[in-house]
C-alpha positions as a printed Julia matrix, in Angstrom:
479×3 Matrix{Float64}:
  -82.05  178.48  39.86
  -81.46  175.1   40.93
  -82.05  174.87  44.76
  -80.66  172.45  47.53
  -82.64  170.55  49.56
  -84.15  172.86  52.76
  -84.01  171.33  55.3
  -86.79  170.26  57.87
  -87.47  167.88  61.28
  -86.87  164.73  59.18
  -83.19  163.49  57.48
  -81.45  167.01  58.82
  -82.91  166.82  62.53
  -80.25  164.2   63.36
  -77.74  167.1   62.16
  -79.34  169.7   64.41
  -79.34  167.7   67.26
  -75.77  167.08  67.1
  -74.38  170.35  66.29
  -76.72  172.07  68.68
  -75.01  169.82  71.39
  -71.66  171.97  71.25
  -74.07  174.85  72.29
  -77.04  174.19  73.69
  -74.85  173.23  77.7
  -72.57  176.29  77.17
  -72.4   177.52  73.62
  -74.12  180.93  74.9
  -73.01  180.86  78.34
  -70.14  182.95  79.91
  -69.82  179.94  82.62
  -67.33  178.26  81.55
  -63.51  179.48  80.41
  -63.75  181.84  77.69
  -61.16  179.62  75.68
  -63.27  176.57  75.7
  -66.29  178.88  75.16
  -64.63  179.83  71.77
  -63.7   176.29  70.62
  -67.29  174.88  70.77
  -68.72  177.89  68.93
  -65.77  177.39  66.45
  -66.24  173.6   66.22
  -70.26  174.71  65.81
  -69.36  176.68  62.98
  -67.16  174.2   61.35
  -70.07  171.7   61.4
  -72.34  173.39  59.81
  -69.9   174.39  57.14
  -68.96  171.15  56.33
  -72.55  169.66  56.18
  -74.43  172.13  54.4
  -71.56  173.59  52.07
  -68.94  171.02  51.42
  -71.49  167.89  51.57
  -72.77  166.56  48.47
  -75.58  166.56  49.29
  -75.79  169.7   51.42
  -79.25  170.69  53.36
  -79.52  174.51  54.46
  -79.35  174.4   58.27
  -82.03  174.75  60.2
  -83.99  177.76  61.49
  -82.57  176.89  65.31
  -79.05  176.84  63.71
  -79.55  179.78  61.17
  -80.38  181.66  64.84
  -77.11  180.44  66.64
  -74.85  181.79  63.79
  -76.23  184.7   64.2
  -76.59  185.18  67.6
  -72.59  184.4   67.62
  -72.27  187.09  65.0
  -74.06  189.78  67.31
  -72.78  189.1   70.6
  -69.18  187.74  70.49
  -65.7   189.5   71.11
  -63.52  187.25  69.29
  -62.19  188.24  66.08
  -61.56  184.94  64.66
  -65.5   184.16  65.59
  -67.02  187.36  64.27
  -64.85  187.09  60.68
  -66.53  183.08  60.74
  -69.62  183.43  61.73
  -69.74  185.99  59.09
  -68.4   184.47  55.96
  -70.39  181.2   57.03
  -74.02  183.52  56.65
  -72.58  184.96  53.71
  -72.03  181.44  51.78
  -75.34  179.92  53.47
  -77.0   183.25  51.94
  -75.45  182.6   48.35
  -76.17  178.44  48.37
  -79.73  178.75  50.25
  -81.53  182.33  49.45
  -84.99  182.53  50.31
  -86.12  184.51  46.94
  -85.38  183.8   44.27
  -86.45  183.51  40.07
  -86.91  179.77  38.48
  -87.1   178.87  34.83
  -90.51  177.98  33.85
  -92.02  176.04  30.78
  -92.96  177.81  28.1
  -96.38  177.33  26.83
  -95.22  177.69  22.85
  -92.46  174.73  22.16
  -91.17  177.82  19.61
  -90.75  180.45  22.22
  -86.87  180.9   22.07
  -87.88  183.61  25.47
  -86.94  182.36  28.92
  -89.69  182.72  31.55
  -89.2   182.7   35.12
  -91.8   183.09  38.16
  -90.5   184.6   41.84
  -90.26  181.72  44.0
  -90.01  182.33  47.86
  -88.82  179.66  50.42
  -91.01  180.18  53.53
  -89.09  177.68  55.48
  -85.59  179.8   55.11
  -84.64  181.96  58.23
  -84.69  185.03  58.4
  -82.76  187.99  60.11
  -85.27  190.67  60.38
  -88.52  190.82  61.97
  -90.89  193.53  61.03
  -93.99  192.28  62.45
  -94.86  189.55  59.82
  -93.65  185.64  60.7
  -95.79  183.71  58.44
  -93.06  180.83  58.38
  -92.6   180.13  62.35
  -94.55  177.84  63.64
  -93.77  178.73  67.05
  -96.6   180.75  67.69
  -95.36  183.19  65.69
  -92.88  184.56  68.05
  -90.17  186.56  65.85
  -86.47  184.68  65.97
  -83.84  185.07  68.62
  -81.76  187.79  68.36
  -83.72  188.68  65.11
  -83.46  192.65  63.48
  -86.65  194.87  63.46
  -86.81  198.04  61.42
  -85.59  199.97  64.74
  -82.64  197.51  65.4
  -81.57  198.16  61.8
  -81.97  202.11  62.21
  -79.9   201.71  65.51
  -77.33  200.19  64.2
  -76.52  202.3   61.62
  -76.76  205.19  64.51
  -74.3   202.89  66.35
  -71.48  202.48  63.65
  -71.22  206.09  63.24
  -71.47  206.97  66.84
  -68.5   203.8   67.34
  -66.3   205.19  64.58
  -65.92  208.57  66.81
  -65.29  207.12  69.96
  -63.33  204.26  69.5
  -60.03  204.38  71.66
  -59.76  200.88  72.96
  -59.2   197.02  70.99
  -62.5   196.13  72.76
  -64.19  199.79  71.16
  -62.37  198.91  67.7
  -64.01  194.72  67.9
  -67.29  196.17  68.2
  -66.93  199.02  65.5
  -65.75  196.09  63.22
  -68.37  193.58  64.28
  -71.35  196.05  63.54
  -69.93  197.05  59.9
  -69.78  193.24  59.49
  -73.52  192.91  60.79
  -74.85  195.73  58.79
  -73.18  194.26  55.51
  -74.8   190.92  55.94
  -78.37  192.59  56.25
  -77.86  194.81  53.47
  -76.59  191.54  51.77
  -79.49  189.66  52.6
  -82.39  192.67  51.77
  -80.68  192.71  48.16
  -81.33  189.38  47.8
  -84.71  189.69  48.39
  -85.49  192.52  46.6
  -83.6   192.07  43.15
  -85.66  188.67  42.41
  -88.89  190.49  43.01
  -87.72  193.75  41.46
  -87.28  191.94  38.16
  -90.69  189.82  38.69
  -92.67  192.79  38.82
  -91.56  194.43  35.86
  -91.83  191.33  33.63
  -95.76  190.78  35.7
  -96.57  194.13  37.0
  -97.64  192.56  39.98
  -97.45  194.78  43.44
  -97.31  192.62  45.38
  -94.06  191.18  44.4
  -92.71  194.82  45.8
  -95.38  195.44  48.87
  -94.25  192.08  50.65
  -90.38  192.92  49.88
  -88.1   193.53  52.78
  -86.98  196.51  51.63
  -90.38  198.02  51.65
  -91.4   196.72  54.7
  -88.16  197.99  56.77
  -88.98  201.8   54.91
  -92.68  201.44  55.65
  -92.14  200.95  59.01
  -94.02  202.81  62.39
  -90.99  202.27  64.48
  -88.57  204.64  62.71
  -88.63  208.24  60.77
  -87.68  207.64  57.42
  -85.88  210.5   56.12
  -84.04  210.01  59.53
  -82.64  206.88  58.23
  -81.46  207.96  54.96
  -79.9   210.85  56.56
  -77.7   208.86  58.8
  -76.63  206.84  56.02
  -75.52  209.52  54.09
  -73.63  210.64  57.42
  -72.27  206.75  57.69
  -71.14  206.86  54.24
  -69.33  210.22  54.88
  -68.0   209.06  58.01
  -66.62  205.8   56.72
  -65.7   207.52  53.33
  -62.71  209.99  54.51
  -61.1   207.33  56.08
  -58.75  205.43  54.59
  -55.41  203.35  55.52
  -54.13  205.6   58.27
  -51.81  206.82  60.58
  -54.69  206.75  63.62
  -55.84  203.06  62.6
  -52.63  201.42  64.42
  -51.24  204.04  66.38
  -52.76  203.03  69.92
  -52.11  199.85  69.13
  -47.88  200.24  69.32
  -47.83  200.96  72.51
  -49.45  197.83  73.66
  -47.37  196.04  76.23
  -48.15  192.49  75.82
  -47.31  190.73  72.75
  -50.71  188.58  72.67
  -52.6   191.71  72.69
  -50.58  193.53  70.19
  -50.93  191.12  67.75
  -54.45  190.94  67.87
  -54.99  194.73  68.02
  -53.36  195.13  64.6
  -55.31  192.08  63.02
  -58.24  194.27  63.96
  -56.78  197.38  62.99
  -55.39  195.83  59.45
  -59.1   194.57  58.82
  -60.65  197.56  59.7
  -60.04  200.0   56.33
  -60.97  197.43  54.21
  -64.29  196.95  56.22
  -65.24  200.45  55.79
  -64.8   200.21  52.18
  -67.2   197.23  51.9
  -69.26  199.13  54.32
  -69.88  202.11  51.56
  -70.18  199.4   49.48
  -72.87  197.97  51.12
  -74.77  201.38  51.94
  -74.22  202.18  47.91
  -75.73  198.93  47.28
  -78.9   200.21  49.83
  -79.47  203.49  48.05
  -79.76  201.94  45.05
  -82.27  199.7   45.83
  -84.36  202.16  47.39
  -83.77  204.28  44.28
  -85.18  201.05  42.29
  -88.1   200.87  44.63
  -89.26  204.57  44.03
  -89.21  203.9   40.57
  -90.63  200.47  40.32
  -93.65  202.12  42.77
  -93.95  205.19  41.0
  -94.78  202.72  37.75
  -97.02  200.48  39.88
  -98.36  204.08  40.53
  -99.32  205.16  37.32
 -100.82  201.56  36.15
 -103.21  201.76  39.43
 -101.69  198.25  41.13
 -101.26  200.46  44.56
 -103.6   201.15  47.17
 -103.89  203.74  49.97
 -102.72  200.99  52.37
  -99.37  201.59  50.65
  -98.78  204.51  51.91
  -96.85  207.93  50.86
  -93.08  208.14  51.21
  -90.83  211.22  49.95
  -88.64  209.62  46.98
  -84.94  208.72  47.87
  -83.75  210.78  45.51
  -85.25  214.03  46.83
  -84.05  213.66  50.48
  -80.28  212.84  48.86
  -80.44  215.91  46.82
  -81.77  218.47  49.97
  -79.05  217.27  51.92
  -76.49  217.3   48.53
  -77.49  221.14  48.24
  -77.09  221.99  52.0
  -74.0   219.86  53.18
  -70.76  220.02  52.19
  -69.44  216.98  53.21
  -72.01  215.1   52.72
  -71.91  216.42  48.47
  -68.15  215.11  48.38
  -68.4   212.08  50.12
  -71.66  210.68  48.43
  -70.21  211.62  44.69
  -67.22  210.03  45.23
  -69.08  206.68  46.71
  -72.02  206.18  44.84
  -70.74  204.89  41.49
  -74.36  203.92  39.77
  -74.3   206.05  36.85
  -77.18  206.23  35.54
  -78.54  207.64  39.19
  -76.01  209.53  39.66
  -76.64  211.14  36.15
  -79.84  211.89  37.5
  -79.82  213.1   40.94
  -77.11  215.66  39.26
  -79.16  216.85  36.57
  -82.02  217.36  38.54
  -79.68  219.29  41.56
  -79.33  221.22  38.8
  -82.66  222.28  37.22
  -83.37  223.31  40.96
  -81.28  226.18  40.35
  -81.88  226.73  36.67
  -85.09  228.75  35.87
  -88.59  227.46  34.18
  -88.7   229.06  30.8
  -91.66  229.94  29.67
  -93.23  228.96  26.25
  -90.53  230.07  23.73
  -91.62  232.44  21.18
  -88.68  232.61  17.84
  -87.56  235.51  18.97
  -86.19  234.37  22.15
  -82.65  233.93  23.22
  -83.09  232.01  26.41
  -83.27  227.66  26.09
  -85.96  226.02  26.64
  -85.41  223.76  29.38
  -83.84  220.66  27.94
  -83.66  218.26  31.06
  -80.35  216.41  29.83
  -77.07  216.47  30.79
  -76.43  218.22  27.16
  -79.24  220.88  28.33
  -77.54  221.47  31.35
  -73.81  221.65  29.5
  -75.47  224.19  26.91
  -77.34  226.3   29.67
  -73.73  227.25  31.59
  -71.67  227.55  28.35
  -74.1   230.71  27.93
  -72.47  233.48  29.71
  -75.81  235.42  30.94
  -76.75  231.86  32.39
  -73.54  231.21  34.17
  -73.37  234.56  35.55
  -76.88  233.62  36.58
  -76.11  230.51  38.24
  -72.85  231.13  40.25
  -75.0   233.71  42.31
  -76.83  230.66  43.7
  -74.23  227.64  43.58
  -70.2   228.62  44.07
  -68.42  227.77  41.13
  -66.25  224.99  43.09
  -69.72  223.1   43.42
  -70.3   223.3   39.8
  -67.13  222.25  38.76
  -67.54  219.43  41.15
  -71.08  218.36  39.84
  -70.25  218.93  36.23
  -66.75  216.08  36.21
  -69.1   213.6   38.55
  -71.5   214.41  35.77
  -69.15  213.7   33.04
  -67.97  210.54  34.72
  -71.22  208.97  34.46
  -71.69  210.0   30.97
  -68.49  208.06  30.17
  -69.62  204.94  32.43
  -73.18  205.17  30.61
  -71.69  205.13  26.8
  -69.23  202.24  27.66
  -72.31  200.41  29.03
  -74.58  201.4   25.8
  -71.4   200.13  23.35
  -71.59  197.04  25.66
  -74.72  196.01  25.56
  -76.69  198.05  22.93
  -79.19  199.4   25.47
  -80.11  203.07  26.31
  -80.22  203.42  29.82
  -79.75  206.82  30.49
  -82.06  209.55  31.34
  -81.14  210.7   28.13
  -80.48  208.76  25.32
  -76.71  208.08  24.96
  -76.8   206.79  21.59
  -78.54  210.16  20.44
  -76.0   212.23  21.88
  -72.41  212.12  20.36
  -68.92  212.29  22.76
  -67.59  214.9   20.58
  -70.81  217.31  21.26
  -70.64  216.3   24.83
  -66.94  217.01  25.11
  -66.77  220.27  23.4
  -69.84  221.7   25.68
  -68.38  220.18  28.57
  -65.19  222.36  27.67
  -67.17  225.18  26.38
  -69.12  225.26  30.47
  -66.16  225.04  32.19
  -64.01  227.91  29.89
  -67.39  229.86  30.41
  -66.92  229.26  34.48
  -63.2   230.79  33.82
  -64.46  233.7   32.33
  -67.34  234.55  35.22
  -64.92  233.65  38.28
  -61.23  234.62  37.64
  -60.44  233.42  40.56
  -61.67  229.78  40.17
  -58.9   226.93  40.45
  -59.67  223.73  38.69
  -59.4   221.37  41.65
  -58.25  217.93  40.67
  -61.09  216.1   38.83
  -61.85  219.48  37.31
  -58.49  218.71  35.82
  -58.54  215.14  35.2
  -62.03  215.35  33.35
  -60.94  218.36  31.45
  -57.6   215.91  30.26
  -59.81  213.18  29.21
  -62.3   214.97  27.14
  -59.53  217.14  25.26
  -58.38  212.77  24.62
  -61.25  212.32  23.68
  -61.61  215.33  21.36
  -58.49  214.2   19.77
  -58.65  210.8   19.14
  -61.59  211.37  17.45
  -60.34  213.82  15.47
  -57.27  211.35  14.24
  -60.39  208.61  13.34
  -59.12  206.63  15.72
């Protein structure tokens, strides 16, 4: 990756100085008129845009100016100001990230292999502070307005605890402002965690991992870790069942002053498509912590970590406890999370919690050995003993549920094998054919008929049902 110049006390300083002047006498003050207030931060913002993004030759702002955006992001109450200050961290992010992977020489002139090393820019700001400031100079004190591990917990907490109250444009700003603000930090961990995610399993070095964001924010004294998956799954529920509705603009109708009502339902209007990029973003999380787990569980087994790295419960098994045990929480995180090959797995293995260890199998023995693949799991409940089994311990709604989410990501992982010619799964696709899968995916669900009589197919009971039967016959035509 081909970086811009970063930019320091020298050429840029004259640039800080000058935008800094629209703040520094009143830029975070409430002293003067809140209209003039908002045209110097929007002026601000508009000259930092132009010189770092539409220059040609564009510096990254400054640490001092990196702050101010930010602060504006956290503390304003102006839509047009939150929605800038926003989109302006989100292009900086993209044009200046601090991690990232550059192309190397190769060693052999013949070597047809691209090689990159991780490359981190110390000098780039940062919006978290989790104890560690190697890059300030300023005695080390952590940046303005900066987000520690508890900060980030809280604000997760506070979305959720915003979504139930709100009642009021002012309640409705905020609720908007701190889905924007979680977004960007989500944005920015993934940034720094992909780069080294893919260093250390081309280097199988640690360290690329231990001195990630990511692992630092989940390693963290100040907060209880399962506690902040847990509330994440409740934000993504929360922010999941609501869509366009009714409730979003109602209060705002009755508004009696035309000013106001227009901006209440520019707020309201922005706010369903905020939650969706809100699950988004807190899909986007899971899945890196998912990546984590299993890029430390190799680091594990090859001896790289040490007991200064500590013990953490994998992702995966506080998802599934609170899968098994919460309702809403099932629905809403199947329907969001749309990683297939994780969600392949987290269902197979809700499964096998319910599905007994067989013993050694002698050739006289009816019962399968456990075959920990979505094919096992189709040929364990198309076996009538094991259904009736099963539907003692999970209601057959759940299972129908699991078993199309199931199928879902089957059909997601075989379009991305014909794609790219990789095997991805925690089975291998390639091995298993879609007419097998289809006809045990019928065979588990007629089975399910046959033990509960009074079992409706709800809709994606239907829907996958439809598309394997398609499937079924088109390749029975040789189409």
């Amino acid at each position: 990756m081909e970086m811009r110049r970063i930019a320091g006390e020298g050429a840029y300083g004259g640039m800080e100085e000058n935008t800094m002047a629209m703040l520094d006498n009143s830029g975070f003050s409430r002293s003067k008129f809140c209209h003039h207030l908002k045209d110097d931060r929007l002026a601000f913002l508009e000259a930092v845009r132009t010189a770092s993004l539409l220059s040609d030759n564009g510096s990254a702002p400054t640490r001092k100016m990196f702050e101010a955006i930010f602060h504006i992001l956290k503390d304003v109450d102006s839509l047009d100001l939150i929605m800038e200050s926003y989109q302006l961290l989100i292009e900086l992010h993209k044009h200046f990230p601090r991690v990232f992977l550059s192309k190397v020489q190769s060693e052999s002139s013949s070597s047809s292999n691209n090689l990159f090393k991780l490359s981190v820019v110390q000098e780039v700001w940062l919006p978290f502070t989790f104890g560690l400031d190697p890059y300030n100079n300023e005695a080390n004190k952590p940046s303005r307005g900066s987000v520690d591990s508890l900060g980030f917990h809280s604000l997760i907490q506070e979305v959720a605890t915003v979504d139930k109250v709100r009642k009021s444009e002012v309640m409705e700003l905020m609720f908007l402002k701190n889905m924007l603000l979680l977004q960007y930090l989500i944005i920015f961990l993934e940034g720094d965690f992909l780069p080294r995610n893919c260093a250390f399993k081309e280097e199988s070095n640690w360290t690329f991992l231990r001195e990630s964001l990511l692992n630092m924010l989940l390693g963290s004294r100040k907060i209880l870790y399962k506690s902040l998956i847990k509330d994440c799954l409740s934000l993504m529920h929360v922010l999941s069942r609501e869509a366009m509705s009714f409730e979003d603009l109602s209060y705002h109708e009755s508004s009696s002053m035309e000013s106001s009502q227009e901006s209440n339902t520019a707020v309201a209007l922005a706010l369903p498509e905020a939650k969706k990029s809100t699950c988004a973003a807190l899909n986007k999380f899971f899945l890196m912590v998912m990546e984590l787990d299993s890029s430390r569980s190799s680091a594990d087994m090859q001896g790289l970590t040490t007991r200064a790295d500590g013990v953490r419960t994998p992702v995966v098994e506080i998802i599934l406890d609170e899968l098994i045990y919460d309702n809403d929480i099932r629905c809403s995180f199947l329907q969001v999370f749309d990683e297939p090959i994780w969600k392949l797995k987290i269902i197979i293995q809700y499964f096998q919690k319910y599905i007994p260890k067989s013993s050694v199998q002698t050739r006289r023995s009816n019962g399968p050995v456990n075959d920990e693949t979505f094919d096992g799991i189709l040929k364990y409940l198309a076996n009538g003993n094991n259904t009736r089994s099963i539907i003692k311990k999970i209601c057959t709604e759940v299972i129908q549920l699991l078993l199309a989410h199931a199928f879902q990501a089957y059909l997601a992982l075989q379009l991305k094998c014909a794609s790219d010619g990789s095997a991805v799964s925690p089975e291998d696709i390639k091995s298993i054919s879609s007419v097998k899968i289809c006809n045990s995916l019928i065979s588990a669900f007629m089975c399910l008929k046959r033990e509960d009589r009074s079992l409706e197919l709800n809709f994606i009971g239907k829907e996958v049902l439809f598309m394997a039967a398609t499937i079924l016959s088109t390749k029975s035509q040789g189409l």
